[in-house]
C-alpha positions in Angstrom: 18.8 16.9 14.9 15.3 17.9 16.3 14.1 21.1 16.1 10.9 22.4 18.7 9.2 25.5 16.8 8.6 26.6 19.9 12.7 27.8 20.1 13.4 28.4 16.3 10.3 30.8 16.4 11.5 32.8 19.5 11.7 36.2 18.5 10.9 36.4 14.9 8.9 39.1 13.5 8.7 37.6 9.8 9.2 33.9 8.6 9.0 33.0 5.1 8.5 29.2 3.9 9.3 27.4 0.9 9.7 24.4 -1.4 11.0 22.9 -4.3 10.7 23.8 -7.9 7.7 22.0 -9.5 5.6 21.2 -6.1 4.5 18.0 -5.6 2.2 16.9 -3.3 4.7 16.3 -0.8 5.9 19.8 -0.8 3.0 21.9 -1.2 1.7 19.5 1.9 4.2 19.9 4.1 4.6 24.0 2.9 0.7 25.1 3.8 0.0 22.7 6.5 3.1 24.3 8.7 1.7 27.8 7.0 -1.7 27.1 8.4 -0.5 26.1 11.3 2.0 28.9 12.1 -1.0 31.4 11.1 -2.9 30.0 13.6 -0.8 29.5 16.6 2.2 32.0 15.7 -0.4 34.8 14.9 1.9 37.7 15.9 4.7 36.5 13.6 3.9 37.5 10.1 4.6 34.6 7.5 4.7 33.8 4.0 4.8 30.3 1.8 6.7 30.7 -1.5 6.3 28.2 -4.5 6.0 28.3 -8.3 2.6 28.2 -9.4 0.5 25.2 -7.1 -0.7 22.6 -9.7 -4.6 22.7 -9.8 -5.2 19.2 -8.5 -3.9 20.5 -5.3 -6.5 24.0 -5.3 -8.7 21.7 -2.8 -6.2 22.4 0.2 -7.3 25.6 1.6 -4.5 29.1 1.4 -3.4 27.8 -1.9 -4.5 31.5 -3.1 -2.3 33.0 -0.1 1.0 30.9 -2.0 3.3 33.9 -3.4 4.9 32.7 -6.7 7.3 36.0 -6.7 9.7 37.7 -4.5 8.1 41.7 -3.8 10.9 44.4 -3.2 10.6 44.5 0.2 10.8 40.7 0.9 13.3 40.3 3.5 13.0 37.6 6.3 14.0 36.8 10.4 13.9 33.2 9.3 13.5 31.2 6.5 12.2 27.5 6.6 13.0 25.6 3.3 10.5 22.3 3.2 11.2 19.2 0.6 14.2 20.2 -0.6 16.9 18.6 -0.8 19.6 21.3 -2.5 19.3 25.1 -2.1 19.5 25.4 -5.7 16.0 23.3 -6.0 14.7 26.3 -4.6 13.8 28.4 -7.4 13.5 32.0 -7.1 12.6 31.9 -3.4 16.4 30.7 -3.1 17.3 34.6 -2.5 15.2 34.8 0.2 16.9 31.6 2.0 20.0 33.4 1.4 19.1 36.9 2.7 17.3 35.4 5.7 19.3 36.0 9.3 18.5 32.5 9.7 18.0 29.3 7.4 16.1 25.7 8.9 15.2 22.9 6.5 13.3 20.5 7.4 13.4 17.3 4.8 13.7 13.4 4.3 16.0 13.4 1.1 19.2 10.8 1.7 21.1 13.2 -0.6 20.3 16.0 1.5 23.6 17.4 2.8 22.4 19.8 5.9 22.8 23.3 3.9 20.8 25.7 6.5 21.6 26.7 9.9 19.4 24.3 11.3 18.6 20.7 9.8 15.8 18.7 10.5 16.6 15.5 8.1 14.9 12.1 8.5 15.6 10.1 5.0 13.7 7.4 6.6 10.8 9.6 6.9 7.8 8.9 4.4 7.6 12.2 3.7 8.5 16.2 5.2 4.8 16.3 5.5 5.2 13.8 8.2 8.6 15.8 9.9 6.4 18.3 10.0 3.3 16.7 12.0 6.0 15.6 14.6 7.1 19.1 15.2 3.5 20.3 16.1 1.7 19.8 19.3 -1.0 17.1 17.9 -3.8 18.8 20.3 -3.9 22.2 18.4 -3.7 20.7 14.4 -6.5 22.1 12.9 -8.8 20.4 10.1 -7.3 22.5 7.6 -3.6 21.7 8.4 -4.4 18.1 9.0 -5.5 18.2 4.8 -2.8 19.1 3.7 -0.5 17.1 5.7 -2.5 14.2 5.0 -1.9 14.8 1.2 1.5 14.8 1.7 2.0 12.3 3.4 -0.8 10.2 0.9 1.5 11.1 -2.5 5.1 10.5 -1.3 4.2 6.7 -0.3 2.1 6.3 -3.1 -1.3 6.3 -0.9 0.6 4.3 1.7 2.0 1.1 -0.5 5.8 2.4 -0.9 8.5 1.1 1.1 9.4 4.0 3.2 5.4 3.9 5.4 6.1 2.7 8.7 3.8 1.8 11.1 4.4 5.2 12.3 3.5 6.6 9.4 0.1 5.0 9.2 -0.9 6.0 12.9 0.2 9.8 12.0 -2.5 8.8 9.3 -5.1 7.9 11.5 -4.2 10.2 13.8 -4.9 13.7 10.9 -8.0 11.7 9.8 -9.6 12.1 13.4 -9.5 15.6 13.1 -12.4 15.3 10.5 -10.9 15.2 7.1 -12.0 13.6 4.4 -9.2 11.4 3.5 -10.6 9.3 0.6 -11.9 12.8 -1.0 -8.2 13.6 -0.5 -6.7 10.9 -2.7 -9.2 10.9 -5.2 -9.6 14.2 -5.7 -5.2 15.4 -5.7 -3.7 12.0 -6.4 -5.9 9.9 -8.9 -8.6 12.5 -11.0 -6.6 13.4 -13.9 -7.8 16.2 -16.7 -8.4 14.6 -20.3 -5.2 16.2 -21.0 -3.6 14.1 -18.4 -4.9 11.6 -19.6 -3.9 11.8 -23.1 -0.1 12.9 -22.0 -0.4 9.5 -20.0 -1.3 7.5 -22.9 1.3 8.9 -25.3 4.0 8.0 -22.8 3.0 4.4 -22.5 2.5 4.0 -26.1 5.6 5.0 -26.7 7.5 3.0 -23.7 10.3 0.6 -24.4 11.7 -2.2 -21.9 16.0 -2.5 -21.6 18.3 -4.2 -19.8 16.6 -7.7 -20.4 13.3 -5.3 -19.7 14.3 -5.0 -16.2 14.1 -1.1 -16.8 10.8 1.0 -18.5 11.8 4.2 -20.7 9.3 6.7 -22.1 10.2 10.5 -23.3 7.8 13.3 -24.1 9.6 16.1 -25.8 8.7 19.4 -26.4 6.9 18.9 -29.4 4.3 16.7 -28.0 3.3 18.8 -24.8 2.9 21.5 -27.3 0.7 19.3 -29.6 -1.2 17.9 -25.9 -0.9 21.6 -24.8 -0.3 20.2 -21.8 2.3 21.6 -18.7 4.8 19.9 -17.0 2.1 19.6 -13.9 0.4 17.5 -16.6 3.2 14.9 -16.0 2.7 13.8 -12.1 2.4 10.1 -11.9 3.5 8.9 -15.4 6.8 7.4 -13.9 4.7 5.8 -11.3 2.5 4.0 -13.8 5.6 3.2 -15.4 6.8 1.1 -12.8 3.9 -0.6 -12.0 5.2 -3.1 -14.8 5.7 -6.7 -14.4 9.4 -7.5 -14.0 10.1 -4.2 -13.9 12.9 -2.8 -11.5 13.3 0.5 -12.7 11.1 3.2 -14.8 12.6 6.0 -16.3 11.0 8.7 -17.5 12.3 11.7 -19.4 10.6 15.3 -20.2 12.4 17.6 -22.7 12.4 21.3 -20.8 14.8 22.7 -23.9 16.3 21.5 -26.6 19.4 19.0 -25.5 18.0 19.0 -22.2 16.2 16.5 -20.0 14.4 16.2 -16.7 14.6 12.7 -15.9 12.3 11.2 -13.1 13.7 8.0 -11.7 11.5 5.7 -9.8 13.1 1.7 -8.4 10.8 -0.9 -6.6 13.7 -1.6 -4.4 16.8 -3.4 -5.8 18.0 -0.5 -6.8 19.2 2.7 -5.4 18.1 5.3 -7.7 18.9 8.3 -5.5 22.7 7.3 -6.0 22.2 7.6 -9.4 20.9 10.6 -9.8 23.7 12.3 -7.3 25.9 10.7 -9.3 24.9 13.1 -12.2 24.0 16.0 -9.6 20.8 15.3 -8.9 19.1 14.1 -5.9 16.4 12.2 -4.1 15.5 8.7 -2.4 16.5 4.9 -2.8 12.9 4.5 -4.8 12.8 8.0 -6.0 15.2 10.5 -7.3 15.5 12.7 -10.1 18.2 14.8 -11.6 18.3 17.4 -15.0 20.8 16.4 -17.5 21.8 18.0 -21.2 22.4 15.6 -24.6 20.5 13.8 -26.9 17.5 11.2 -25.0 19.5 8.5 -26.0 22.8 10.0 -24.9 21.1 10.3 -21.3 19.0 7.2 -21.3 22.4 5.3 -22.0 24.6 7.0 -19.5 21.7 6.1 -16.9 21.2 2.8 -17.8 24.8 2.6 -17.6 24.4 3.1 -13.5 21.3 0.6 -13.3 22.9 -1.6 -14.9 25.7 -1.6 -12.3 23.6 -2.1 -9.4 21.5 -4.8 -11.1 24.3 -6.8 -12.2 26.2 -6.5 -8.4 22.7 -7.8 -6.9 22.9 -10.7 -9.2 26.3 -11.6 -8.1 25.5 -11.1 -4.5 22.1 -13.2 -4.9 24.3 -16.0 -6.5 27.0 -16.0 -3.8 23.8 -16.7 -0.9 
C-alpha cells in the first residue's frame, strides 16, 4: 500500500522514528532525511529519530547529534514510524516504543518483510527505504539537508548505483536530490569509500584470511572476537568487507562472519544474482534481499559456514540443472 504523510500525520502531537540495529547507510538515510523533513514542514508535531550509536562516517549528515540512542522515562508516542527494518525485533531498544505507540507505520523494501505495523509501506523492488521515503515527500519542499541524507541512502544500498535493484527510477530520484545543491561525490567519498586505518587493517585481515568453496563459487572470511580486540576495532569498523568480498572473479556468493559472543555469529550474505540469499537467511530466521541478507546464528564458524553453504549449494546446483535443460 501507499501511505500520503499528509493523512498518517493528522492529528499527532508526538512521532518517534526509528531503524535497525547497527545502522547502515541505508537506514540512518532514510531515518534523518524524513526527520529533517518532518522538522521542517510538520513543525508543530514534536518528533524524535532513535538508533544505536550513528557510525562516524555518517557524522557528515546534519542532526546526527539530535539521534537518541536511549529510551527517557517519559518516552511515549502518537505514532511510531519504523524505517529499514524488516522485523520488529531488528529494532533494538526502540522496539518498546513501536510497541507502546497508538499507532505503528513501516516503511521498507526488505522481501522478507512481513507487514508487522498498522500501516505498511513495502516496495522490495525499491533500491532502498531512502528512496520510499523521497516518494512520500512533496519534491518542491525537500530541503538541501534532507536531500544528503537521502542521497546517501540511496548511494550505499545500490552500491553507488551498480547493484541490480537501481532502476531508472532510481537514478532520476538521484538527479533529482542532487539539484537541490548537494554535493554528491563529497557524499560517497566521504560515508561510503574513506575508511580509518583501522578499517583498513580489519579489511586486510579478512581478505588474508578468505577461503573459496563450492568449486570457489562462494568467498568465506571470519573475524572473531579476538581479532577486533587485537584491531580495537567495532563492529562499524566492518561495513563493506562482504562487498569487497564479492567483488571476486567467479564468485557468486561472499560470506562473511563476525563473532558477537562466543558460539555466536553475525553472518552478512551478499549474491551477484544467481542466488537468492535473502531465502537463505529466512531460512535460519534472518532476513533481507535477493543480493543481500543477513541473519545471527549460534555454533562453531564452521558448524554455520556449512549449514549455509549447505543452502547455496542448493540453489547453485538447481541453476545448473535449469541452465542445462535450455
Amino acid at each position: 500500500m501507499s501511505l500520503v504523510l499528509d493523512d498518517i500525520l493528522k492529528g499527532r502531537r508526538r512521532v518517534a522514528l526509528g531503524g535497525h540495529v547497527r545502522p547502515d547507510g541505508d537506514c540512518v538515510g532514510s531515518c534523518l532525511g524524513l526527520y529533517m523533513y518532518l522538522k521542517e514542514q510538520y513543525p508543530e508535531t514534536a518528533t524524535d529519530v532513535y538508533l544505536e550509536n550513528v557510525p562516524e562516517a555518517f557524522s557528515m549528515i546534519q542532526c546526527t547529534d539530535e539521534v537518541k540512542t536511549e529510551i527517557g522515562e517519559a518516552d511515549a508516542y502518537d505514532l511510531f514510524i519504523c524505517l529499514d527494518c524488516g522485523d520488529v525485533k531488528r529494532l533494538g531498544f526502540a522496539e518498546t516504543l513501536f510497541e507502546s505507540a497508538a499507532e505503528t507505520v513501516c516503511i521498507d523494501h526488505h522481501a522478507s518483510n512481513e507487514a508487522f505495523a498498522d500501516h505498511n509501506y513495502i516496495v522490495p523492488d525499491a533500491s532502498s527505504t531512502s528512496e520510499l521515503v523521497y516518494n512520500l515527500l512533496d519534491r518542491e519542499k525537500i530541503s538541501k539537508r534532507t536531500a544528503e541524507a537521502l542521497y546517501m541512502g540511496i548511494a550505499h544500498d545500490t552500491g553507488v548505483f551498480q547493484y541490480s535493484c537501481t532502476s531508472p527510477e532510481t537514478m532520476e530520484i538521484a538527479a533529482d536530490l542532487m539539484r537541490k545543491g548537494i554535493n554528491g561525490n563529497e557524499i560517497i567519498e566521504r560515508t561510503y569509500y574513506e575508511k580509518t586505518y583501522v578499517q583498513n587493517q580489519i579489511l586486510g585481515r579478512a581478505l588474508l584470511e578468505s577461503m573459496l568453496i563450492l568449486d570457489k563459487r562462494c568467498i568465506v572470511s571470519v573475524v572473531r572476537e579476538k581479532e577486533m580486540e587485537f584491531f580495537q576495532a567495532v563492529p562499524a569498523d566492518l561495513e563493506g568487507i562482504v562487498s569487497q568480498l564479492r567483488q571476486t572473479k567467479g564468485v557468486e556468493v561472499a560470506m562473511f562472519l563476525h563473532e558477537t559472543a562466543p558460539q555466536q555469529f553475525k553472518v552478512s550474505l551478499r549474491s551477484k544474482g544467481n542466488v537468492d540469499v535473502s531465502r537463505i537467511a529466512v531460512y535460519f530466521g534472518g532476513g533481507g534481499h535477493v543480493n543481500a541478507a543477513g541473519v545471527t546464528m549460534k555454533g562453531s564458524s564452521h558448524d554455520v559456514i556449512n549449514n549455509i553453504s549447505r543452502q547455496i549449494l542448493l540453489q547453485l546446483d538447481k541453476n545448473t540443472e535449469q541452465d542445462e535443460d535450455r
